[in-house]
C-alpha positions in Angstrom: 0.0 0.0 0.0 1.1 3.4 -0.9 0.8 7.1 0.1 -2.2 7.1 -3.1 -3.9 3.8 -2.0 -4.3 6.1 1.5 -5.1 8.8 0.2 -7.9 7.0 -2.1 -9.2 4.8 0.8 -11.6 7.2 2.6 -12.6 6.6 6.3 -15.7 8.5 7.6 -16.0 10.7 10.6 -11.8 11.8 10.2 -11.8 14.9 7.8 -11.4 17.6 9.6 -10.4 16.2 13.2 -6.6 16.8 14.9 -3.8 14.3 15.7 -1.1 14.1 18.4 0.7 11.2 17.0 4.6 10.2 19.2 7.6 8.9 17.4 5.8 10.0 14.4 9.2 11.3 12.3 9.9 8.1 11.0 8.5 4.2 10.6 5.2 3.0 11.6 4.7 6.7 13.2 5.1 8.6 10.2 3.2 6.0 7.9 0.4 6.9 10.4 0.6 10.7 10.4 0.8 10.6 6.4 -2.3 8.3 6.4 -3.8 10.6 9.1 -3.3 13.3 6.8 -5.0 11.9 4.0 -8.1 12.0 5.6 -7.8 15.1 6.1 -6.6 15.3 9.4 -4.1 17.8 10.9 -1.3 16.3 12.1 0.5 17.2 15.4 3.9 15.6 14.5 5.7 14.7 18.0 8.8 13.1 18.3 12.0 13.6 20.7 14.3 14.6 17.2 12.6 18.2 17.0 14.7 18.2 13.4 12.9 15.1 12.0 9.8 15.9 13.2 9.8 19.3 11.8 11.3 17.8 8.4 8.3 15.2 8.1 5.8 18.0 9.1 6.8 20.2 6.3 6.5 17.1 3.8 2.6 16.5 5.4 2.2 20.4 4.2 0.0 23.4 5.4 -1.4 23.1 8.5 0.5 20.4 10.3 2.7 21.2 12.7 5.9 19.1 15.1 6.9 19.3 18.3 9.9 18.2 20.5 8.7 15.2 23.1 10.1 13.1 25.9 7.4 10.5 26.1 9.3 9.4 29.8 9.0 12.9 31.3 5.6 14.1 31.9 6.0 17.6 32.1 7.5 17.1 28.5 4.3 15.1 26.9 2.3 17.9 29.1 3.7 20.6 27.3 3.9 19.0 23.8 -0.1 17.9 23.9 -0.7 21.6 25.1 0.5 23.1 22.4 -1.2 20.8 19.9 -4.2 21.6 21.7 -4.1 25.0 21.7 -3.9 25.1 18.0 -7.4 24.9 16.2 -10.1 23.6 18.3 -8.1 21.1 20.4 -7.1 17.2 19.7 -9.6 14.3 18.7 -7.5 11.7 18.5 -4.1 10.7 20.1 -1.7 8.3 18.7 1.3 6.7 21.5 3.3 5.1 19.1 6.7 5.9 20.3 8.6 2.8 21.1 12.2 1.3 21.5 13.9 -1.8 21.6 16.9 -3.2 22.5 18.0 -7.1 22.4 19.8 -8.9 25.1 19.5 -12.6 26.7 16.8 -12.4 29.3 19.9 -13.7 31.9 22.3 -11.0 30.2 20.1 -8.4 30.5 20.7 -5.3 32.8 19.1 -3.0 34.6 18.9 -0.1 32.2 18.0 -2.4 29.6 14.8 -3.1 31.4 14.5 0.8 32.2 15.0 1.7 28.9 12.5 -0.1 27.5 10.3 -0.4 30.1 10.5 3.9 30.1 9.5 4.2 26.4 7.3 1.9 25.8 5.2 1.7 28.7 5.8 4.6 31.0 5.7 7.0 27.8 2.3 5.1 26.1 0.7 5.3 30.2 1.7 9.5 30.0 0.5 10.1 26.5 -2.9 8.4 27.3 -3.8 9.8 30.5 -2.9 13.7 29.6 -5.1 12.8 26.5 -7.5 11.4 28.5 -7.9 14.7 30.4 -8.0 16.7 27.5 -10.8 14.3 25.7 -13.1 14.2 29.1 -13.1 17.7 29.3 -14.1 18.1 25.4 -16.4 15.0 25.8 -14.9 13.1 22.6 -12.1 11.5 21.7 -9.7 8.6 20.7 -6.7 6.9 21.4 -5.0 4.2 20.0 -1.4 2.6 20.9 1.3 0.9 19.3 1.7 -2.5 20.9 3.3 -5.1 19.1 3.4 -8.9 18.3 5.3 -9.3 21.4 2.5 -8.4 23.3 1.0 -11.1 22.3 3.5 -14.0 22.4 6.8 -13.6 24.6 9.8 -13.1 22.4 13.1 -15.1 23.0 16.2 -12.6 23.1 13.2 -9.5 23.8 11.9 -10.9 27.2 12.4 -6.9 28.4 10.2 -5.8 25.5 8.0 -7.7 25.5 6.9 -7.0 29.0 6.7 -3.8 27.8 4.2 -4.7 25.0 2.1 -6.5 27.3 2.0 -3.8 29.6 0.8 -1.3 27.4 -2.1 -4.0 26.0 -3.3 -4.2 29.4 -3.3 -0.7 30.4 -5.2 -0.3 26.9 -8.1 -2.8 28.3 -7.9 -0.9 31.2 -8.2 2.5 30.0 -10.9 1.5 27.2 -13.3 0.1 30.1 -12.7 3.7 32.3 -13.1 5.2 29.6 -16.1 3.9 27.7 -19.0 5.5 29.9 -17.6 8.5 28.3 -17.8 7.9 24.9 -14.0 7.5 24.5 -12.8 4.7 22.7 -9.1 3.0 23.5 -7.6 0.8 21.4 -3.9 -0.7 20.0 -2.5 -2.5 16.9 -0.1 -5.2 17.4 2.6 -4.8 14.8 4.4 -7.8 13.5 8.0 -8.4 11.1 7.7 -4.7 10.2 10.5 -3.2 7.6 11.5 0.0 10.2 14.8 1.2 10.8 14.5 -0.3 14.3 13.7 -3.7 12.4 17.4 -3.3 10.7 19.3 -2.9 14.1 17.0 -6.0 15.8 18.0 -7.9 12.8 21.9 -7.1 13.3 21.5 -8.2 16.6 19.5 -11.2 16.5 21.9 -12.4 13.6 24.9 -11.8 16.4 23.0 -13.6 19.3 22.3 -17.0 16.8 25.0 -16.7 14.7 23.1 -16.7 11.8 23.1 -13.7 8.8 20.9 -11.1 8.6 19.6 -12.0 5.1 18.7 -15.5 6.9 17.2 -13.9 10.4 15.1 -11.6 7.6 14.2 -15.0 5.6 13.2 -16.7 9.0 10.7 -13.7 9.8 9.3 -14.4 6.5 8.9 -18.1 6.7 6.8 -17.2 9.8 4.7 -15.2 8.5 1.9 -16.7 6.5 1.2 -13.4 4.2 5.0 -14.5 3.0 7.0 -11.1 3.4 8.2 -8.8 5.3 4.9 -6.1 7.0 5.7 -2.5 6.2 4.3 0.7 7.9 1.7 1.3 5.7 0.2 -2.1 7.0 0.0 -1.3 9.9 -1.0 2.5 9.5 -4.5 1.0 7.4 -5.9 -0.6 10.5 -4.8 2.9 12.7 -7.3 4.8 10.3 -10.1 2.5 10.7 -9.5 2.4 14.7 -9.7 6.3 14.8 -13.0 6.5 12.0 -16.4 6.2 13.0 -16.5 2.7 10.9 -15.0 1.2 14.3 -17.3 3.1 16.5 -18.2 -0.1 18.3 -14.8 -1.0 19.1 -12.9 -0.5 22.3 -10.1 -2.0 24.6 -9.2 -4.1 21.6 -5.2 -5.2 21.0 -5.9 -6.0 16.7 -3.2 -8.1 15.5 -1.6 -7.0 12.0 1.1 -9.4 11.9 0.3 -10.8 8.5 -0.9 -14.2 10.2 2.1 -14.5 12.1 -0.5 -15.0 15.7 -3.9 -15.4 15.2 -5.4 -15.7 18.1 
């Protein structure tokens, strides 16, 4: 799928809305913001490389905008949803998609290995909901949805630390969506799979270290696993995003949707 097939595939209930998406200056974030923005949404572009995210909010166009964002400090997320919010009429819909990874033995793995991920991924996704949150009860609408990842669903061997992570942030999403509900609010997250990302290219150069295999052949294994036979790319996952935040999945809520390419089916 490409930036037309997006732009082509229209969504109701999303022209016109606002987006605070994180980590959205490069991989499955800014697949999401340039989908976002083919519905005709304005795009908040937040990421903690104020030069990226600048650079990828000039290629969305008029109107969209990027900030600077620490996703682990709260007074940083604070400051970056404020702003967003202060443009235009406020947010509708926020997008915690900023996410890290590292690869390590689970027996090998340290203590700021586990903080680091542990920081990002869940810490950062529990921030960026609940200051949304705020924001969305106060306006009486809104919508979240969170980047989890296949991991979330099935422990990974050699991402133990990351995967806890990923589970975490699928639990707080049930969590939140069932607070939440009574309001109107709908929480959700998509559950990525093999997706081609630069963070893909650094797990594959270490996984390829730990079992002493190549990287073309860790790259082939993720293949063979998947049942869709290649490799996922953003855009994949960015599809299901824009049906989360439209009205067609206004019945939807607390829901972890797997886009993994068959990979787990459960």
């Amino acid at each position: 799928m490409n930036e037309h097939d997006l732009a082509l595939q229209q969504h109701p209930g999303l022209q016109g809305k606002s987006a605070f998406v994180t980590g959205a200056a490069g991989g499955i974030g800014w697949a999401i913001a340039r989908a976002l923005a083919a519905q005709g949404v304005t795009v908040t572009v937040a990421d903690l490389d104020l030069s990226a995210a600048r650079t990828a909010a000039e290629k969305l166009g008029q109107g969209h905008h990027a900030v600077q964002v620490d996703v682990r400090d709260r007074a940083s997320v604070e400051a970056a949803f404020a702003e967003a919010a202060a443009r235009g009429d406020g947010v509708d819909i926020c997008i915690a998609n900023a996410g890290v990874s590292s690869m390590r033995r689970a027996v090998d793995l340290t203590d700021d290995d586990w903080a680091f991920n542990m920081d990002v991924n869940a810490r950062g996704v529990f921030l960026t909901n609940q200051i949304a949150s705020r924001h969305f009860l106060a306006r009486g609408a809104g919508t979240i949805v969170n980047t989890a990842s296949l991991a979330a669903k099935v422990g990974a061997p050699l991402l133990a630390h990351y995967s806890a992570s990923k589970f975490a942030v699928v639990g707080w999403t049930q969590g939140l969506a069932r607070e939440l509900a009574p309001a109107g609010i709908r929480v959700n997250a998509v559950c990525p799979g093999f997706v081609r990302t630069s963070m893909q290219e650094r797990e594959i150069a270490w996984e390829a270290e730990l079992r002493g295999m190549t990287p073309d052949a860790v790259t082939q294994d993720y293949i063979s696993q998947t049942p869709l036979g290649r490799i996922e790319t953003p855009e994949d996952v960015a599809g299901v995003v824009i049906f989360l935040c439209s009205d067609a999945a206004r019945f939807m809520t607390g829901q972890a949707i797997n886009v993994t390419g068959g990979v787990y089916m459960t």
